[in-house]
C-alpha positions in Angstrom: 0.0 0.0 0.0 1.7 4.0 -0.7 1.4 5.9 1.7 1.6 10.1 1.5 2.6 12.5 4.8 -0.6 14.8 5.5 -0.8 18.1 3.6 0.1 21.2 5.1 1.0 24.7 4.8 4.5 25.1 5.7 6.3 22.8 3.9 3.9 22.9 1.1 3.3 19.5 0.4 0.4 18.3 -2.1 -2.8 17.6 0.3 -3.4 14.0 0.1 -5.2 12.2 -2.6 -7.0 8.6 -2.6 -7.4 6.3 -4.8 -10.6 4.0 -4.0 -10.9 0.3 -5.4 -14.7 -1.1 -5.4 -16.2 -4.1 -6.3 -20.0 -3.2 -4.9 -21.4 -4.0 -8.8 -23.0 -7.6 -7.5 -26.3 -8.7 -6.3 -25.8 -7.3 -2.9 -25.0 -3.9 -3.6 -21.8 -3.7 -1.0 -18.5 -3.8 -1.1 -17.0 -6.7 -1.1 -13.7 -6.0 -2.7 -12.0 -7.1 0.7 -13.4 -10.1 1.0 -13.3 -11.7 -2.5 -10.1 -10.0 -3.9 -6.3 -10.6 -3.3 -4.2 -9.4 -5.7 -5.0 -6.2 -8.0 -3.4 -4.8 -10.7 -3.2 -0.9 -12.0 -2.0 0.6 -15.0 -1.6 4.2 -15.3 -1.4 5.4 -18.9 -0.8 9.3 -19.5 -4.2 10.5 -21.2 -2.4 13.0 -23.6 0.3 10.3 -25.2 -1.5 6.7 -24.6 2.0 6.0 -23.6 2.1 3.4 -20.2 3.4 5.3 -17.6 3.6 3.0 -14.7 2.1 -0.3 -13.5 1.7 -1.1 -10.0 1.0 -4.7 -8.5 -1.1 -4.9 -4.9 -2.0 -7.9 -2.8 -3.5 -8.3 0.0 -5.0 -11.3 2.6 -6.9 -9.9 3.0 -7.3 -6.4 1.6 -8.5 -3.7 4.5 -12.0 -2.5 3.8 -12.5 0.0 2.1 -9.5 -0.4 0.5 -7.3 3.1 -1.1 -4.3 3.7 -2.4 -3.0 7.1 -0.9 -1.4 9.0 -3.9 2.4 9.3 -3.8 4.0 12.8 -5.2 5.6 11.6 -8.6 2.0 10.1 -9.5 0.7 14.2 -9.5 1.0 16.6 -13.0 -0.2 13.4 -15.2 -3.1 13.5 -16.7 -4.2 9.2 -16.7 -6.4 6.5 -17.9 -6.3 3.9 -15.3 -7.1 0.3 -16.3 -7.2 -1.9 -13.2 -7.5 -5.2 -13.0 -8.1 -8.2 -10.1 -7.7 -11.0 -10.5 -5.1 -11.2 -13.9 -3.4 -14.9 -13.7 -1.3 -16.2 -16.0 -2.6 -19.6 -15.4 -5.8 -18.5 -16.0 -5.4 -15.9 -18.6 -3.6 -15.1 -21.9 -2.6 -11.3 -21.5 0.4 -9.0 -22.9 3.4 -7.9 -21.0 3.1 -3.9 -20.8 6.9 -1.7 -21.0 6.3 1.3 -19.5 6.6 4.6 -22.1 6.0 1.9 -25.1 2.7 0.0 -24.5 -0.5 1.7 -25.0 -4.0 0.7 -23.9 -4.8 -0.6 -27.1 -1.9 -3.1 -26.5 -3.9 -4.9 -23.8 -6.0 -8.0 -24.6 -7.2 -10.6 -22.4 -8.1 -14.4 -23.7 -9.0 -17.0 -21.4 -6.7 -20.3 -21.5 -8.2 -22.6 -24.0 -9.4 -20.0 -26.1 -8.0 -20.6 -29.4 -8.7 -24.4 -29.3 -12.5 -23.3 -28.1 -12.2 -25.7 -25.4 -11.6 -24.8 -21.4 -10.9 -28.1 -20.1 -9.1 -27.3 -16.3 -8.0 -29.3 -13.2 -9.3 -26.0 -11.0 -11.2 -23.0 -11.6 -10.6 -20.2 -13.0 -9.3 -17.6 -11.0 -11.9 -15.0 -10.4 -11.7 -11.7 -12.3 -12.3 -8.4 -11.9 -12.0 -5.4 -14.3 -12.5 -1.1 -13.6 -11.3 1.7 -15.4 -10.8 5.1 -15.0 -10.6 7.9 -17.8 -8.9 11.4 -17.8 -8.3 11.7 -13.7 -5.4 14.3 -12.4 -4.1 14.2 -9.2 -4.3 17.6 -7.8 -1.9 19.6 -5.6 -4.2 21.1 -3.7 -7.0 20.3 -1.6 -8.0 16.5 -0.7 -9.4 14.6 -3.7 -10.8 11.3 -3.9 -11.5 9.0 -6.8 -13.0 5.5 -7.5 -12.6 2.7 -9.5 -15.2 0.2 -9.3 -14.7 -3.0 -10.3 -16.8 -6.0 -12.4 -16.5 -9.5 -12.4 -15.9 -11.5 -15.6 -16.0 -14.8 -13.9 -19.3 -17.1 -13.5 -19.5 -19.7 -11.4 -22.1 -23.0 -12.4 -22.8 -25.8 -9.2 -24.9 -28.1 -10.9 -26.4 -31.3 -9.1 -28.4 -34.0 -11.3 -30.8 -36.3 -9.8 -32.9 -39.2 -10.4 -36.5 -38.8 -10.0 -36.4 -42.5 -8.5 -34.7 -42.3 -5.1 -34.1 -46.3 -6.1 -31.9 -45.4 -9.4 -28.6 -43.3 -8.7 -27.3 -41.2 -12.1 -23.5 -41.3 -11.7 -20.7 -38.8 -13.7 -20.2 -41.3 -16.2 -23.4 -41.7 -17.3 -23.4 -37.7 -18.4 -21.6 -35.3 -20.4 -22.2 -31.6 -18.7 -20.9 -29.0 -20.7 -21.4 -25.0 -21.3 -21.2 -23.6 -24.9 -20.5 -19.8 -24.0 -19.4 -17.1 -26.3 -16.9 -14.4 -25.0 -13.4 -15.4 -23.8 -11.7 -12.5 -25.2 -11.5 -8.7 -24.1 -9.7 -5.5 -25.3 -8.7 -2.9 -22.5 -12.3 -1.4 -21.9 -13.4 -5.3 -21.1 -15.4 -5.2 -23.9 -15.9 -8.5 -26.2 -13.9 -9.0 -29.2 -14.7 -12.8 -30.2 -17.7 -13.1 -33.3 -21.2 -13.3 -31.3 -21.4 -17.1 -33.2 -18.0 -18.3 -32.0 -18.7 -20.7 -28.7 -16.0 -21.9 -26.0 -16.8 -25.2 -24.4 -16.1 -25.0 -20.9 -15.7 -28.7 -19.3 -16.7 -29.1 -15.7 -13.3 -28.9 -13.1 -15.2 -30.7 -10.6 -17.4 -33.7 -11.0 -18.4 -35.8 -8.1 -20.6 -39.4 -7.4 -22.5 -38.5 -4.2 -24.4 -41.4 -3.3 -27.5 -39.3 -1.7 -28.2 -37.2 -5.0 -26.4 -38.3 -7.9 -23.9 -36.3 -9.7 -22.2 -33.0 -8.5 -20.6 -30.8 -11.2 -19.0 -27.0 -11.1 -18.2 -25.2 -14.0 -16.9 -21.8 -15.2 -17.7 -19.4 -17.6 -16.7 -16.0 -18.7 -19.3 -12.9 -18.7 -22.3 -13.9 -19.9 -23.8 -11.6 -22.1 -27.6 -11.4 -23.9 -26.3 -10.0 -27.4 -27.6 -12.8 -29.6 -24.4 -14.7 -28.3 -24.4 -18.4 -27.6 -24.7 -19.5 -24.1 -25.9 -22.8 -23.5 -26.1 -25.7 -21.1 -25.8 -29.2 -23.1 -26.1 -32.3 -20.7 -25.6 -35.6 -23.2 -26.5 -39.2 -22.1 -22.7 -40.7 -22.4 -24.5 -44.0 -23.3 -26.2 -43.5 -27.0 -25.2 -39.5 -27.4 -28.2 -37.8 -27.3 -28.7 -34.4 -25.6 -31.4 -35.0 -22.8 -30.7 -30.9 -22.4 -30.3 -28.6 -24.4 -31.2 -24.8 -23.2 -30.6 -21.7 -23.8 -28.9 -20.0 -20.6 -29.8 -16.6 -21.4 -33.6 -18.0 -22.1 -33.8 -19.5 -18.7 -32.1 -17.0 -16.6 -33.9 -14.3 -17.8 -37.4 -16.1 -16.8 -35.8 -17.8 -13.5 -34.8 -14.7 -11.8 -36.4 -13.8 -9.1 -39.4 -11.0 -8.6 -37.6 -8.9 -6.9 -35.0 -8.2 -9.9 -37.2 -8.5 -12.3 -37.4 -4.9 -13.0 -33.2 -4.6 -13.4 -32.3 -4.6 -17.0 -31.3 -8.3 -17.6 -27.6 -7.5 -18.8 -27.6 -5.8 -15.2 -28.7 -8.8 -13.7 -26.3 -10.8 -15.6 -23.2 -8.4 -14.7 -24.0 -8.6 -11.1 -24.8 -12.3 -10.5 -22.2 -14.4 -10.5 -22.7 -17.5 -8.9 -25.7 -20.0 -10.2 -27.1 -23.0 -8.3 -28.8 -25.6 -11.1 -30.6 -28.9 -9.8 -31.9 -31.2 -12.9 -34.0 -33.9 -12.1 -34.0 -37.3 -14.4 -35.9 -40.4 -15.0 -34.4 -43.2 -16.8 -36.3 -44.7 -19.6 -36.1 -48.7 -20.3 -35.7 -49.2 -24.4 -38.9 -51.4 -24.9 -36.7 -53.8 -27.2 -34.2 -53.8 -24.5 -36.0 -53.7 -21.0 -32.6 -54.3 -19.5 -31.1 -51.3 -21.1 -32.6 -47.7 -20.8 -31.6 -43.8 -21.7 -32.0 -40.6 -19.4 -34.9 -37.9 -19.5 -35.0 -34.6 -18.8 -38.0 -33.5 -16.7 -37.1 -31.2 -14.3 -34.6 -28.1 -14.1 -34.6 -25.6 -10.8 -32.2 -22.4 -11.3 -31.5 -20.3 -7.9 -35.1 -21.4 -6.7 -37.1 -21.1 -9.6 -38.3 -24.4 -11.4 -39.2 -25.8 -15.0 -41.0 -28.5 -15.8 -40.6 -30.3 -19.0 -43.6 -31.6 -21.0 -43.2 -34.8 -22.6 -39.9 -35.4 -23.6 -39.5 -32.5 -26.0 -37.1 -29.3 -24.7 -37.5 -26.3 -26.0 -34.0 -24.8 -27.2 
């Protein structure tokens, strides 16, 4: 953390200026920067050349509430643009190396590993992300100034348990193939989307687990979810003869499956601040009538953060 002496009048120091960090942009409107983020990442570029001036690397365990940076003297008489980000892992994340007085902001893109082959298939999750920005600030001499950046998660998190609608019949992992088909994995410096609207990543489950009181446990990731006309799917396929028994649009589901109480935030809100998504899907298994000792999975039940779907017959709408 940089730290400044107080301003005063005889020695004519600057007055103290702070530099906020946020994260408050979620579905419970606080802060919670402190509690979910431990390492950040600043860039200060000067506003009149696009030049990279500086880049400064925090970390905290955690970070203090209401977390500042207190401005230090050779940061005052710039003119910035200030692109922070929480969160940026290498093991996660394709992203340039920045030279100070040669990189400019439109030298910064972000991919998410496994974008060019389309396919994030992990060990662990990814490591959550954050992104702010902050255009044409000066740090003044005089008088105290505070400014903010507040942060927005490009992570998504997916817990997803399937169940058998008979308590006799247990679904196991490798019955199932859980997937997401999301489009979005790649960002320029205002964490904006660059990838086609059309072009999907697969992202693979990095946990899978047999329980033997519900049936199969699965977490996945995804990047921000957003309600352009991109893809965003979930795709659960019965391992055994291929067939999707699911096959839903996310954005579709979300949007209806959100509770009352948001239902008047504009859904790309809603999809900016929630990050975390709880989906139970209840099966039956089918016998083949050729084969009564054989059988396939159905689809007939899908409950998202509360709210439940019944399916009709065996048809799914898309």
């Amino acid at each position: 953390m940089i730290f400044l002496s107080s301003c005063t009048k005889e020695d004519l120091e600057p007055c103290a200026n702070y530099l906020y960090i946020k994260y408050d942009h979620n579905m419970e409107f606080v802060d919670q920067f402190h509690v979910q983020v431990s390492s950040l990442r600043l860039f200060l570029f000067d506003a009149e050349t696009g030049l990279l001036v500086r880049e400064v690397h925090e970390t905290g365990n955690p970070f203090p509430e209401d977390y500042r940076i207190e401005i230090p003297p050779e940061w005052f008489d710039t003119r910035y643009d200030i692109m922070a980000w929480a969160g940026l892992d290498a093991d996660s994340y394709d992203f340039p190396t920045l030279t100070p007085g040669v990189s400019t902001l439109s030298d910064f893109q972000l991919k998410v590993k496994g974008y060019e082959e389309q396919l994030v298939d992990r060990r662990s999750a990814l490591e959550p992300l954050w992104h702010g920005k902050l255009t044409d600030v000066t740090f003044a001499w005089t008088g105290e100034e505070r400014h903010t950046i507040s942060l927005r998660k490009n992570t998504r998190k997916f817990r997803m348990v399937v169940q058998c609608m008979d308590e006799n019949i247990l679904v196991k992992n490798d019955d199932l193939d859980i997937r997401i088909l999301s489009s979005g994995g790649w960002y320029d410096n205002d964490n904006q989307v660059l990838d086609p609207k059309e072009r999907a990543i697969t992202y693979l489950p990095y946990f899978t687990q047999d329980d033997p009181e519900v049936g199969v446990i699965a977490e996945m990731n995804t990047m921000r979810l957003q309600n352009e006309g991109r893809v965003n799917r979930l795709l659960v396929t019965d391992r055994q003869n291929g067939k999707a028994l699911l096959d839903i649009s996310l954005m579709k589901y979300l949007n209806a499956l959100r509770l009352l109480e948001y239902e008047n935030m504009p859904f790309q809100e809603y999809l900016d601040r929630e990050d975390d998504y709880h989906i139970l899907l209840f099966v039956q298994r089918v016998k083949e009538p050729a084969r009564p000792e054989e059988g396939h999975w159905l689809a007939v039940q899908i409950m998202i953060n509360d709210w439940v779907i019944r399916f009709q017959d065996i048809g799914i709408d898309p």
